[in-house]
mmCIF file of the N, C-alpha and C atoms, coordinates in Angstrom:
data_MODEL
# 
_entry.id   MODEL 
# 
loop_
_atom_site.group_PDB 
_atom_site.id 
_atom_site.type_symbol 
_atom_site.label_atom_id 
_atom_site.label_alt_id 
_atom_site.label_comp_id 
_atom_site.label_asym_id 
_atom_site.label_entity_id 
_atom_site.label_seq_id 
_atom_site.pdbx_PDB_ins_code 
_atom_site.Cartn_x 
_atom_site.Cartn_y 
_atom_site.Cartn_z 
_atom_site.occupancy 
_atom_site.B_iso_or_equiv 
_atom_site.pdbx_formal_charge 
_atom_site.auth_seq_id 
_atom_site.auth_comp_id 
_atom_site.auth_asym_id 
_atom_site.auth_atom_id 
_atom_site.pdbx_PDB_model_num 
ATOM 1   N N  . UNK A 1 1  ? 30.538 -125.512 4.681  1.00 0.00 ? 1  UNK A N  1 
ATOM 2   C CA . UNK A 1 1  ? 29.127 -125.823 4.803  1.00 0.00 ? 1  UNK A CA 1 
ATOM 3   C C  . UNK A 1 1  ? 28.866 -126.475 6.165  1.00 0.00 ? 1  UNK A C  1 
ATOM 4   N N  . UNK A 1 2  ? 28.174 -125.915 7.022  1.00 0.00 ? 2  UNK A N  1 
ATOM 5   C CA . UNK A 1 2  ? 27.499 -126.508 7.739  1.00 0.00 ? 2  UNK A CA 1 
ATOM 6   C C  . UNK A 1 2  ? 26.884 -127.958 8.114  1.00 0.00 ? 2  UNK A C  1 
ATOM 7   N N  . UNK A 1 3  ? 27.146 -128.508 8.980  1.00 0.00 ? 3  UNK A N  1 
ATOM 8   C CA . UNK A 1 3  ? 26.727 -129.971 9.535  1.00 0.00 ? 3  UNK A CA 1 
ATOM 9   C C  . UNK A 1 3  ? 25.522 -130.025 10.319 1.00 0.00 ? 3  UNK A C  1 
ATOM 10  N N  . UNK A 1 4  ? 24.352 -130.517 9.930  1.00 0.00 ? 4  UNK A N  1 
ATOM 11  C CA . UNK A 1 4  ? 22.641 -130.530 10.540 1.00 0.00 ? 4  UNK A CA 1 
ATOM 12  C C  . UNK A 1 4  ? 22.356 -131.826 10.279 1.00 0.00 ? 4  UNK A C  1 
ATOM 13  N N  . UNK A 1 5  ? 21.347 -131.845 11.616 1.00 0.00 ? 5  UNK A N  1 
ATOM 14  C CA . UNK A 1 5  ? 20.625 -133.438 11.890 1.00 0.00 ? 5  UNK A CA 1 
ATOM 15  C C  . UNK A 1 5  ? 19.662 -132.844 12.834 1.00 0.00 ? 5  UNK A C  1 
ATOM 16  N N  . UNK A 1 6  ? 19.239 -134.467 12.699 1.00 0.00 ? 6  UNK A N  1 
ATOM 17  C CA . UNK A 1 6  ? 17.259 -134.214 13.501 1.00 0.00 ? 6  UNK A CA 1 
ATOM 18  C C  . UNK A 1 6  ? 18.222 -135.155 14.588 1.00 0.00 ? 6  UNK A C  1 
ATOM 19  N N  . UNK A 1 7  ? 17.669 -134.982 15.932 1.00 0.00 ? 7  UNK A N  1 
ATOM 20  C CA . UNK A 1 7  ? 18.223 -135.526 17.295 1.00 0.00 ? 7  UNK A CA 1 
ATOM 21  C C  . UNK A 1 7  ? 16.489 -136.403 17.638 1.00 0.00 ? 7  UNK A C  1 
ATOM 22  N N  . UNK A 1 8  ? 16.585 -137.156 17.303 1.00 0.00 ? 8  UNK A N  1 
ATOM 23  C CA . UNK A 1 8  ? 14.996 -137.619 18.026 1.00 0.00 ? 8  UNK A CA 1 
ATOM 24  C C  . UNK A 1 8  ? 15.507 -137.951 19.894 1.00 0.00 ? 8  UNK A C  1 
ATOM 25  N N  . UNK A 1 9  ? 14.754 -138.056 20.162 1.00 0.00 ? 9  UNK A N  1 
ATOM 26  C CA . UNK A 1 9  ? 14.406 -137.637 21.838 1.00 0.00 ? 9  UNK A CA 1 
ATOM 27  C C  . UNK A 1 9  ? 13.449 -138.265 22.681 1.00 0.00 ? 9  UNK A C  1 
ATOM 28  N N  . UNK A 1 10 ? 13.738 -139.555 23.467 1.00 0.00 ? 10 UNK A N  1 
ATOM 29  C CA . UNK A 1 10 ? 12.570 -140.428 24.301 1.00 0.00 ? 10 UNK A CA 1 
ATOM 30  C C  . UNK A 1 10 ? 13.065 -139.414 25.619 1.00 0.00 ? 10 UNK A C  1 
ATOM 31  N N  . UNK A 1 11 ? 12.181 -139.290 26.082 1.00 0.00 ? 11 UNK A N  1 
ATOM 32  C CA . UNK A 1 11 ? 12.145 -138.957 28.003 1.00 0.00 ? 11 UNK A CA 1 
ATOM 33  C C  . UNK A 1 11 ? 11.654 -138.852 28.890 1.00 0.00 ? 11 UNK A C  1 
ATOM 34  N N  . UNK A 1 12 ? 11.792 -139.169 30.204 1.00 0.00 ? 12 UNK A N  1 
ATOM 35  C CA . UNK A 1 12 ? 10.881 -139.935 31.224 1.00 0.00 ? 12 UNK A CA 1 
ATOM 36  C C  . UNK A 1 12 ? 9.598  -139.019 30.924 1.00 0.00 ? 12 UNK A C  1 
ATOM 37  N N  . UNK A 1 13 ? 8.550  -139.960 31.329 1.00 0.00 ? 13 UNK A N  1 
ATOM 38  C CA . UNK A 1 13 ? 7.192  -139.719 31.444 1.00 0.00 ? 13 UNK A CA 1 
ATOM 39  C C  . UNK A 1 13 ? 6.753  -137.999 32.108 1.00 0.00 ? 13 UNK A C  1 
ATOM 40  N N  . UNK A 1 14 ? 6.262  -137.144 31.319 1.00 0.00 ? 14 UNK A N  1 
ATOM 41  C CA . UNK A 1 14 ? 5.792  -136.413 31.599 1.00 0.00 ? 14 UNK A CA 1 
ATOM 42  C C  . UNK A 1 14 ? 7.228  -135.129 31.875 1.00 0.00 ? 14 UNK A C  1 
ATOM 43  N N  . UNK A 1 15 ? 7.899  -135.137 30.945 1.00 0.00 ? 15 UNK A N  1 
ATOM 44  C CA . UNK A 1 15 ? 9.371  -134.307 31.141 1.00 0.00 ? 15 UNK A CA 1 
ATOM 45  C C  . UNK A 1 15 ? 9.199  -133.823 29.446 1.00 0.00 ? 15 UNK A C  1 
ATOM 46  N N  . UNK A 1 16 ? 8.248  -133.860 28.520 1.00 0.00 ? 16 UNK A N  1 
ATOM 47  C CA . UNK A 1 16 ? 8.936  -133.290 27.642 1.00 0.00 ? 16 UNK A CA 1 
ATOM 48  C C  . UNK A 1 16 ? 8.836  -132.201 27.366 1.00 0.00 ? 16 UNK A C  1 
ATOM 49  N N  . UNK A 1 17 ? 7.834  -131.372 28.060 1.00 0.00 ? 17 UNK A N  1 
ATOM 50  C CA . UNK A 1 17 ? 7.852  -129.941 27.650 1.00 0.00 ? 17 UNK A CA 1 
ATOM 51  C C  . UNK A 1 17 ? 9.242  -129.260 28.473 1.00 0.00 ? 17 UNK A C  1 
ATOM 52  N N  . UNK A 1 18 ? 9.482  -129.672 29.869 1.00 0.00 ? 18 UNK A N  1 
ATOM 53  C CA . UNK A 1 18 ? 11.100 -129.210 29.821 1.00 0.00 ? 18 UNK A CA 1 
ATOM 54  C C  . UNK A 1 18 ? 12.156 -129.368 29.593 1.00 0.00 ? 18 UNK A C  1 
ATOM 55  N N  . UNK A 1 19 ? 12.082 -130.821 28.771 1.00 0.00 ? 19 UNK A N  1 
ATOM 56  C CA . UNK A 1 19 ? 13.034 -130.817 28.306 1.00 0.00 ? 19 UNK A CA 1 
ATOM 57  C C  . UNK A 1 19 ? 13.404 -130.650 27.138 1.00 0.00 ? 19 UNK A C  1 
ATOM 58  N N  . UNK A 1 20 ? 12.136 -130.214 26.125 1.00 0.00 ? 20 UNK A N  1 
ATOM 59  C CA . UNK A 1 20 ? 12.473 -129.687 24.967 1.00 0.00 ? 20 UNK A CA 1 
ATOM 60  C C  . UNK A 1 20 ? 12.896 -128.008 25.655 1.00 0.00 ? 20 UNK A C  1 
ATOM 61  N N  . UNK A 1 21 ? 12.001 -127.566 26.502 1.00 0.00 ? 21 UNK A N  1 
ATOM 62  C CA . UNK A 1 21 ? 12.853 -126.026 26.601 1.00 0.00 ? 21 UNK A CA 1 
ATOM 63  C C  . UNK A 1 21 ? 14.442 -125.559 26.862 1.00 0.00 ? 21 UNK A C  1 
ATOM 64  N N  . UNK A 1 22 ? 15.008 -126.534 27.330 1.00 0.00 ? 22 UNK A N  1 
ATOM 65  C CA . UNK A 1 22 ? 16.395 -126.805 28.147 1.00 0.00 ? 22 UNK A CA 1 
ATOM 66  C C  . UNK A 1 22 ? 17.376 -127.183 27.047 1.00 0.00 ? 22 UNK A C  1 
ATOM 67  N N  . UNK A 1 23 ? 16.628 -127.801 25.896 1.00 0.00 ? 23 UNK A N  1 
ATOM 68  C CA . UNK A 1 23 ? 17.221 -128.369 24.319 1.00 0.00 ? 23 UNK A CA 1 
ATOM 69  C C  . UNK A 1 23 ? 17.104 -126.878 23.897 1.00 0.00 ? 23 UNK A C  1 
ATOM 70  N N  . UNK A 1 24 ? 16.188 -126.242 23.481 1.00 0.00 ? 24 UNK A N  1 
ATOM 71  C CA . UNK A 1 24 ? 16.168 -125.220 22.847 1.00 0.00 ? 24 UNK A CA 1 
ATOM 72  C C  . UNK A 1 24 ? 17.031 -124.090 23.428 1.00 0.00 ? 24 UNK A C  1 
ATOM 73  N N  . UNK A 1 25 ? 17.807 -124.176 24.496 1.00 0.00 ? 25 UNK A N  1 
ATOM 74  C CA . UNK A 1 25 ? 18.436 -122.818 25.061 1.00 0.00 ? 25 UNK A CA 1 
ATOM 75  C C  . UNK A 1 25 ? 19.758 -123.635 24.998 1.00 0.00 ? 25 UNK A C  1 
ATOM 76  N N  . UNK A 1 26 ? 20.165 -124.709 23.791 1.00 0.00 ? 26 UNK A N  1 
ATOM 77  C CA . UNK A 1 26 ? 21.860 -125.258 23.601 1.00 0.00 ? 26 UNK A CA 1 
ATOM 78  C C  . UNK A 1 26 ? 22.071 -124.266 22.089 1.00 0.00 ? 26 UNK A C  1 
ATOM 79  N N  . UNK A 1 27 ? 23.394 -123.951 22.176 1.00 0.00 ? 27 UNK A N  1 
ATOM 80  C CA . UNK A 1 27 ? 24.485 -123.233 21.598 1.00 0.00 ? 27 UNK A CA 1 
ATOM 81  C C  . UNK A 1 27 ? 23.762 -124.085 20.261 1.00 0.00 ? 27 UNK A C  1 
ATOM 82  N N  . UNK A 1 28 ? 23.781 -123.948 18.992 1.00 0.00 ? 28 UNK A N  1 
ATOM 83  C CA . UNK A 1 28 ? 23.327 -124.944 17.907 1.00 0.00 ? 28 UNK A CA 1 
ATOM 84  C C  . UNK A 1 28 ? 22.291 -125.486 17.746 1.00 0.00 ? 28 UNK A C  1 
ATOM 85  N N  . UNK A 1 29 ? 21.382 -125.754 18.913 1.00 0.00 ? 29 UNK A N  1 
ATOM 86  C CA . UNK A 1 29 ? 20.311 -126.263 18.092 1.00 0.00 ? 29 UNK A CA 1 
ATOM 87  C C  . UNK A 1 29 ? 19.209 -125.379 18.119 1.00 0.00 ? 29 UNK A C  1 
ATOM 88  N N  . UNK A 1 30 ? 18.483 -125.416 16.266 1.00 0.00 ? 30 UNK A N  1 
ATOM 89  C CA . UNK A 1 30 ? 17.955 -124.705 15.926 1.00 0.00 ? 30 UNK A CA 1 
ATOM 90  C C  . UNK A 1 30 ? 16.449 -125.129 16.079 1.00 0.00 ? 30 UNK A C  1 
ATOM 91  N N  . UNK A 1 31 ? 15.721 -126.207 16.565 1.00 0.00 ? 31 UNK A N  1 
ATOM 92  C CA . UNK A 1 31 ? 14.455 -126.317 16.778 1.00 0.00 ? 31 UNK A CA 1 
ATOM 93  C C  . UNK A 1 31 ? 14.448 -127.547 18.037 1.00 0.00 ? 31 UNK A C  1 
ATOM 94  N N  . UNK A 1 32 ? 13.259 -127.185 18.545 1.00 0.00 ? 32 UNK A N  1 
ATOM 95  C CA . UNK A 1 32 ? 13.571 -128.808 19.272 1.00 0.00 ? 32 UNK A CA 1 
ATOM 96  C C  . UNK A 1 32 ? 11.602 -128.593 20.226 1.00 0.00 ? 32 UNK A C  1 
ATOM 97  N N  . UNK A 1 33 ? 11.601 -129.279 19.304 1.00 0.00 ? 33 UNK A N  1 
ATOM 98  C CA . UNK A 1 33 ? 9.504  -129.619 19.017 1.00 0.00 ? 33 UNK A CA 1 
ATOM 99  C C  . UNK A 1 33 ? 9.008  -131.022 19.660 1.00 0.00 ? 33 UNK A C  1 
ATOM 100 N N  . UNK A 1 34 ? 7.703  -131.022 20.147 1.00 0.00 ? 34 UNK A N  1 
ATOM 101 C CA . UNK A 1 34 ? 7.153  -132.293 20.870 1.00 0.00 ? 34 UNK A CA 1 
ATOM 102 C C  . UNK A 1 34 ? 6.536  -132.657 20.133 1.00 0.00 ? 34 UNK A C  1 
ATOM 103 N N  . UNK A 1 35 ? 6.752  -134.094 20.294 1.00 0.00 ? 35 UNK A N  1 
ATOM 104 C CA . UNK A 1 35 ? 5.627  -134.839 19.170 1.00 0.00 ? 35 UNK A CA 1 
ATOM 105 C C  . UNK A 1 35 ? 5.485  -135.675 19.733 1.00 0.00 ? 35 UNK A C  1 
ATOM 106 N N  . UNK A 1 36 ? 4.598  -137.034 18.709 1.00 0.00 ? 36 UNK A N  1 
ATOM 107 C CA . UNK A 1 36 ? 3.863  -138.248 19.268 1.00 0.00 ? 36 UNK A CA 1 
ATOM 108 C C  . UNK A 1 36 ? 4.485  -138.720 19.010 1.00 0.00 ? 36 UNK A C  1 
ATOM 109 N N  . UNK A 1 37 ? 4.563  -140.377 19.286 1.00 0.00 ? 37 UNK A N  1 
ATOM 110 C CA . UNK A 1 37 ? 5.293  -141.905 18.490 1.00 0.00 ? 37 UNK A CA 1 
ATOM 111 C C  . UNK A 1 37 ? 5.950  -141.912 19.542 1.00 0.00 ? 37 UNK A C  1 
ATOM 112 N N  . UNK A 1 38 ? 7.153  -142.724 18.755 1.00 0.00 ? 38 UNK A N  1 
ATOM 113 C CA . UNK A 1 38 ? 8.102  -143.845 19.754 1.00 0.00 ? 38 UNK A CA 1 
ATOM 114 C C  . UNK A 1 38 ? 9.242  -142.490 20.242 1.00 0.00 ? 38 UNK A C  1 
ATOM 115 N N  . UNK A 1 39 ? 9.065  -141.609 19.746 1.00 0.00 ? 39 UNK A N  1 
ATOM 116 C CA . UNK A 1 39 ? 10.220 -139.995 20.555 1.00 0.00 ? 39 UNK A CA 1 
ATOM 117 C C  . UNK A 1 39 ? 9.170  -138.880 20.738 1.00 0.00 ? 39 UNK A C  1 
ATOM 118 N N  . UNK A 1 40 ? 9.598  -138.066 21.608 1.00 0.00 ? 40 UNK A N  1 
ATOM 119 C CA . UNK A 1 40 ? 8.591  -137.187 22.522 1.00 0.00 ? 40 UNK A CA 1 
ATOM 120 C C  . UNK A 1 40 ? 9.195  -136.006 21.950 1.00 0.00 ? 40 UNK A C  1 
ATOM 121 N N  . UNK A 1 41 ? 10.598 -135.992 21.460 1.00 0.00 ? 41 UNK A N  1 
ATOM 122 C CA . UNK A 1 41 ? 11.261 -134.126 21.152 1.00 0.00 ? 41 UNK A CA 1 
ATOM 123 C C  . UNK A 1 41 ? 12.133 -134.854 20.014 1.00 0.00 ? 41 UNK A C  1 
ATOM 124 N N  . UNK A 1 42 ? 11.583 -134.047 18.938 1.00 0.00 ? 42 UNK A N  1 
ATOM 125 C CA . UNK A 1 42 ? 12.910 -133.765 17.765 1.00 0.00 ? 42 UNK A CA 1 
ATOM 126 C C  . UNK A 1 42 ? 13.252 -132.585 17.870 1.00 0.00 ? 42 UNK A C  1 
ATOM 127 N N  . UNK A 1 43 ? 14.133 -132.461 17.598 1.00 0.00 ? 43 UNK A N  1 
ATOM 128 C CA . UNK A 1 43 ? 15.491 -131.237 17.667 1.00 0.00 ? 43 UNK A CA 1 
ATOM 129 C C  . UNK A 1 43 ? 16.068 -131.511 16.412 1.00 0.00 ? 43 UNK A C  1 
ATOM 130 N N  . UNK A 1 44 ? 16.457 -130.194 15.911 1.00 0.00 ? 44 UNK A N  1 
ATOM 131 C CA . UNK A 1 44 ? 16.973 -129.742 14.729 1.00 0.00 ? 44 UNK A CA 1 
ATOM 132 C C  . UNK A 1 44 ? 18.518 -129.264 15.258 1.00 0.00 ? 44 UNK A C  1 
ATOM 133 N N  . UNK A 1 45 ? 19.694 -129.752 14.864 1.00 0.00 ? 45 UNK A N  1 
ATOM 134 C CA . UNK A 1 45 ? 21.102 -129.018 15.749 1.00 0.00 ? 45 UNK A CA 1 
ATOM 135 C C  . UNK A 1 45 ? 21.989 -128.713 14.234 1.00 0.00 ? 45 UNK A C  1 
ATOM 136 N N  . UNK A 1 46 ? 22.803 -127.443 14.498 1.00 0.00 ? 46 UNK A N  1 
ATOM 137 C CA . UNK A 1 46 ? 23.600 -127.829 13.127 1.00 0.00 ? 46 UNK A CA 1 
ATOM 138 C C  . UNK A 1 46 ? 25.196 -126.995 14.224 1.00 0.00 ? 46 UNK A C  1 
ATOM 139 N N  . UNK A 1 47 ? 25.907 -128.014 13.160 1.00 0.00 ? 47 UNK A N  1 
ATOM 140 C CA . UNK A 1 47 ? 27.398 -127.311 13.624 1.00 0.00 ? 47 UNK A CA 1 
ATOM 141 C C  . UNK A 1 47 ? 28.088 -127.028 12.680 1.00 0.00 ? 47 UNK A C  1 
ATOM 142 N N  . UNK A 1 48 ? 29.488 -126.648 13.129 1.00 0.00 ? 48 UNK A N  1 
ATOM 143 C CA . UNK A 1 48 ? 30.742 -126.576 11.662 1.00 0.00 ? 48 UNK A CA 1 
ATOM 144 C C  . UNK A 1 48 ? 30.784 -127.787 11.357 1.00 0.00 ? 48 UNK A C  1 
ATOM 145 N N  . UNK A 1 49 ? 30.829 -128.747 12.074 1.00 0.00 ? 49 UNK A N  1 
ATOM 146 C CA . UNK A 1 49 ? 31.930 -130.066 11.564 1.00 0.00 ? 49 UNK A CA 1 
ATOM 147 C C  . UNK A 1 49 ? 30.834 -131.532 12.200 1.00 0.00 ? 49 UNK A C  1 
ATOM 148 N N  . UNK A 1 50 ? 31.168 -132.675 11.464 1.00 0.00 ? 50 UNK A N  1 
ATOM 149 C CA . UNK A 1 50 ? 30.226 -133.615 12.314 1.00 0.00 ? 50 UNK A CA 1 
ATOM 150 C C  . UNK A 1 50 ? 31.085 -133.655 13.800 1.00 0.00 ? 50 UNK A C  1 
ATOM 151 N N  . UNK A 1 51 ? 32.557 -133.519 13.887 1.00 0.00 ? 51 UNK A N  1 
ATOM 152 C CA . UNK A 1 51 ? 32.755 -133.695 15.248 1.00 0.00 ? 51 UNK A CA 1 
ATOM 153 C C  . UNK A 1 51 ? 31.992 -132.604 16.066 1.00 0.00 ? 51 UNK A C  1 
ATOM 154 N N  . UNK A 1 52 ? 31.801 -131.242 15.728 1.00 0.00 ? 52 UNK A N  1 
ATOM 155 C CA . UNK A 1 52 ? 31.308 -130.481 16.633 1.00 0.00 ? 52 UNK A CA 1 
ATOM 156 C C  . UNK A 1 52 ? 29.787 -131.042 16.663 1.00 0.00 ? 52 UNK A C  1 
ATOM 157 N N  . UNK A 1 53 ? 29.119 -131.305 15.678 1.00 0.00 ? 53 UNK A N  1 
ATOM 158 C CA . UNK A 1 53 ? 27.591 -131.692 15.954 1.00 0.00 ? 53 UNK A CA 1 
ATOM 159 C C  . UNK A 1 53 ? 27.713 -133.202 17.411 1.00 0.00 ? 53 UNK A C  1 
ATOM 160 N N  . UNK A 1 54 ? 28.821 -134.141 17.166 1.00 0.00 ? 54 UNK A N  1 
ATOM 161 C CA . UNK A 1 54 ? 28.993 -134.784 17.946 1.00 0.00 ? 54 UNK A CA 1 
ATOM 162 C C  . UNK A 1 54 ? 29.214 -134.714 19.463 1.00 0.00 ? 54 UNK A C  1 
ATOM 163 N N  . UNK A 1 55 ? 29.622 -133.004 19.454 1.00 0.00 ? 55 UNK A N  1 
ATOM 164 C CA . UNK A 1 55 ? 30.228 -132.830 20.756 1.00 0.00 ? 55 UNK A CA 1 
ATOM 165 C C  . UNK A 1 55 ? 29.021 -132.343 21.409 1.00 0.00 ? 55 UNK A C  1 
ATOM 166 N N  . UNK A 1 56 ? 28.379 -131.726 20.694 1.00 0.00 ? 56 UNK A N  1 
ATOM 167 C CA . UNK A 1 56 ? 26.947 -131.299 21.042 1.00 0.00 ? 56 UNK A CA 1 
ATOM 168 C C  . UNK A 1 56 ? 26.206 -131.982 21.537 1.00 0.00 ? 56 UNK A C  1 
ATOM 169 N N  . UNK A 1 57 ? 26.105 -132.900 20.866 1.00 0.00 ? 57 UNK A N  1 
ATOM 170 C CA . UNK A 1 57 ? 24.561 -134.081 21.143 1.00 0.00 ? 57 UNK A CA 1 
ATOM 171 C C  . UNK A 1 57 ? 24.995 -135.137 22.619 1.00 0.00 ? 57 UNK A C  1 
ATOM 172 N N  . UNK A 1 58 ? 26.515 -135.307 22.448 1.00 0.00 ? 58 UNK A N  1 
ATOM 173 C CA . UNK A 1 58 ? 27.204 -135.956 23.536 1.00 0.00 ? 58 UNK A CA 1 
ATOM 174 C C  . UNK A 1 58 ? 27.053 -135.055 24.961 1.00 0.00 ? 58 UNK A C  1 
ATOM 175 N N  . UNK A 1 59 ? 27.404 -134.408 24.526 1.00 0.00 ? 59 UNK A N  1 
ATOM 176 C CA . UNK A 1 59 ? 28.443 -133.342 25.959 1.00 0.00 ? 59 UNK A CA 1 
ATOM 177 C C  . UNK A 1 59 ? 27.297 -132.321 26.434 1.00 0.00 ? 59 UNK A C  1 
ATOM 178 N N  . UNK A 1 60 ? 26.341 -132.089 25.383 1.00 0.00 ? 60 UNK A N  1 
ATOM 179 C CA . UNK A 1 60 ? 25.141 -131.231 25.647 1.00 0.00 ? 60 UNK A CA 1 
ATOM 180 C C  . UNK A 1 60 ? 23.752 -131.536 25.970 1.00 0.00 ? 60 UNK A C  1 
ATOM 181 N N  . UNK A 1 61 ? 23.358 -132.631 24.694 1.00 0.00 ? 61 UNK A N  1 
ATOM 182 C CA . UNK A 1 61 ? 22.036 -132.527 24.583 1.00 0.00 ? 61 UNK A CA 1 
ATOM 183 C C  . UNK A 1 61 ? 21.585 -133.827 25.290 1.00 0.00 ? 61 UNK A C  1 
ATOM 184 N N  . UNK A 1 62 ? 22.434 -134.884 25.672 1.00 0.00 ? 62 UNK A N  1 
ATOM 185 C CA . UNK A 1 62 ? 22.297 -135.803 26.197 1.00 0.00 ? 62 UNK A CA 1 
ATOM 186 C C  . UNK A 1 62 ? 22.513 -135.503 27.881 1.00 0.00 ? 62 UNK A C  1 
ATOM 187 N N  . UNK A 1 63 ? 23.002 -134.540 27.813 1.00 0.00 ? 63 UNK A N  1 
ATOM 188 C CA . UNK A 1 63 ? 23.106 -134.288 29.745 1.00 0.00 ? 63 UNK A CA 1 
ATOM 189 C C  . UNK A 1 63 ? 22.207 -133.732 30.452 1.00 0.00 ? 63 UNK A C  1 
ATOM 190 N N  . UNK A 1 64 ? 20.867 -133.317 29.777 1.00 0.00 ? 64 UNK A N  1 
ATOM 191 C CA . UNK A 1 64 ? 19.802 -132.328 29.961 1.00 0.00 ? 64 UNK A CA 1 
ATOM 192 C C  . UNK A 1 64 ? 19.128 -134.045 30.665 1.00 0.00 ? 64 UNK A C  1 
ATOM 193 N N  . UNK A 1 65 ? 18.351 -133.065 32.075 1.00 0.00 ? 65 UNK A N  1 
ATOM 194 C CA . UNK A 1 65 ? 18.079 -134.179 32.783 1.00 0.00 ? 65 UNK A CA 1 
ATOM 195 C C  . UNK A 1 65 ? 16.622 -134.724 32.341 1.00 0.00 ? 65 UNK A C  1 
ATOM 196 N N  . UNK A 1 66 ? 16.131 -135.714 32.464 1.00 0.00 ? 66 UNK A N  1 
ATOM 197 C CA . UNK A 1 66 ? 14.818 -136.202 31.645 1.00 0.00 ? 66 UNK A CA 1 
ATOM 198 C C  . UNK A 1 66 ? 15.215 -137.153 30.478 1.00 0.00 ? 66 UNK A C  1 
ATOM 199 N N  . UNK A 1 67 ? 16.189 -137.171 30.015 1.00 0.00 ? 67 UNK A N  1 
ATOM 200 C CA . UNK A 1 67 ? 16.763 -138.546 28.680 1.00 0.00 ? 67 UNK A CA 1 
ATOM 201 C C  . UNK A 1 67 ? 17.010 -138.896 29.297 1.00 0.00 ? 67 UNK A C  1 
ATOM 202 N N  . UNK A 1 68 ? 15.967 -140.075 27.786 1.00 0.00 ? 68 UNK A N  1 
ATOM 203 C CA . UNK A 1 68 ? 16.359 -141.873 28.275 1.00 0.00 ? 68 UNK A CA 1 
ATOM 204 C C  . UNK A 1 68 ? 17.166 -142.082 26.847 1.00 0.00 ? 68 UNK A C  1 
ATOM 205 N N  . UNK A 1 69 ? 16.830 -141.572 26.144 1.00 0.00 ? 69 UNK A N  1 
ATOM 206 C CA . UNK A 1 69 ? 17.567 -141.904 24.805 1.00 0.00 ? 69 UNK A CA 1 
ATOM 207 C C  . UNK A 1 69 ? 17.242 -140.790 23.736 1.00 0.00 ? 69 UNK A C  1 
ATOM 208 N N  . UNK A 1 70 ? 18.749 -140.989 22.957 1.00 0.00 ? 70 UNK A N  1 
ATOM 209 C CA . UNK A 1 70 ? 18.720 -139.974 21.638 1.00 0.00 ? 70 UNK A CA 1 
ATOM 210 C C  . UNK A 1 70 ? 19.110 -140.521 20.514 1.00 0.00 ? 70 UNK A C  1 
ATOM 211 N N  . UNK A 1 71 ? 18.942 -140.165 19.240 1.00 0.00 ? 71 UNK A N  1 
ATOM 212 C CA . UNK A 1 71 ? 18.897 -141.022 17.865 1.00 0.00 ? 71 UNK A CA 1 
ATOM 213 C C  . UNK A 1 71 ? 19.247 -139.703 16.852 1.00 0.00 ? 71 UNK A C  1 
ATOM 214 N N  . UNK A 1 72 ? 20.906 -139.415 16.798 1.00 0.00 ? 72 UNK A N  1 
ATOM 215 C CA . UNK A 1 72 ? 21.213 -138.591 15.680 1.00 0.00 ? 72 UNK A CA 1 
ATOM 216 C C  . UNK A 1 72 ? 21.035 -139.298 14.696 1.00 0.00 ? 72 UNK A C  1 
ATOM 217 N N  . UNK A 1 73 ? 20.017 -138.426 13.312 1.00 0.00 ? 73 UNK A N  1 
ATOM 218 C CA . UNK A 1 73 ? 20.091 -138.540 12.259 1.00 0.00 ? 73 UNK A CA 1 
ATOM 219 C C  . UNK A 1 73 ? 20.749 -137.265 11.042 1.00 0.00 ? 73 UNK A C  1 
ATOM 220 N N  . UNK A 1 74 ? 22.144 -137.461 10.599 1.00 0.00 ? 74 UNK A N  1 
ATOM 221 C CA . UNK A 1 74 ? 22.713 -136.720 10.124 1.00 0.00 ? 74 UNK A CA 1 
ATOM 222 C C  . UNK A 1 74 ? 22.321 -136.030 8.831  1.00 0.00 ? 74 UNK A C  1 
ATOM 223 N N  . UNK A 1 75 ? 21.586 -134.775 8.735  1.00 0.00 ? 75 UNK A N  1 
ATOM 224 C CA . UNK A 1 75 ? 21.461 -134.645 7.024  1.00 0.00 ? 75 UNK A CA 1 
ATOM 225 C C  . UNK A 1 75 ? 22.261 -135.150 6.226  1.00 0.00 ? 75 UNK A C  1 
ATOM 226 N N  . UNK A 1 76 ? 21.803 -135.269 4.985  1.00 0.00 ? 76 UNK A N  1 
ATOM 227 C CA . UNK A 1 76 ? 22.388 -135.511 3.735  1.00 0.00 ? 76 UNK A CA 1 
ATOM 228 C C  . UNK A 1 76 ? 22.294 -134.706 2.295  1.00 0.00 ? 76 UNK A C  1 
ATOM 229 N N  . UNK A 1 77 ? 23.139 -134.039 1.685  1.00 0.00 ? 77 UNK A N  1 
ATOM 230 C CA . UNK A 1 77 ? 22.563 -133.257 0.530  1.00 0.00 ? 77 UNK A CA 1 
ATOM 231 C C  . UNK A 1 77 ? 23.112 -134.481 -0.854 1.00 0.00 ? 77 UNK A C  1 
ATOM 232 N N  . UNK A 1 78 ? 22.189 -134.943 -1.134 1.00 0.00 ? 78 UNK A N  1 
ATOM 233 C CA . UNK A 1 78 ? 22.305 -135.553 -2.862 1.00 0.00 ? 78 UNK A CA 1 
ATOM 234 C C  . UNK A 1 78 ? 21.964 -134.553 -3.936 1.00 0.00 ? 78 UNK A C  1 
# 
């Protein structure tokens, strides 16, 4: 089974429409939308494993230029 989380997304002033596009063209993640509040892009990412979702959000989604900060929240199935 598959490993998915919401990536919330702060980034400099006036960067989020490219940098949600630059999110949306990573290997795994399956949405990555602008919104209001205290984060500008949630992103939807799923992997095999939490390490691969980890390697993602680290090594990928955090290197896209325009973040100031990211906030994995890991699904959960109860």
């Amino acid at each position: 089974m598959a490993v998915s989380s919401y990536v919330l997304i702060q980034v400099e002033m006036g960067q989020a429409a490219e940098v949600a596009s630059a999110i949306r063209d990573i290997d795994g993640v399956v949405s990555a939308e602008i919104a209001t509040g205290p984060y500008d892009i949630i992103a939807k990412a799923s992997a095999d494993t939490m390490d691969d979702l980890g390697r993602m959000v680290v090594g990928q989604v955090e290197m896209v230029e325009g973040i100031t900060r990211t906030l994995t929240c890991p699904v959960v199935n109860l």
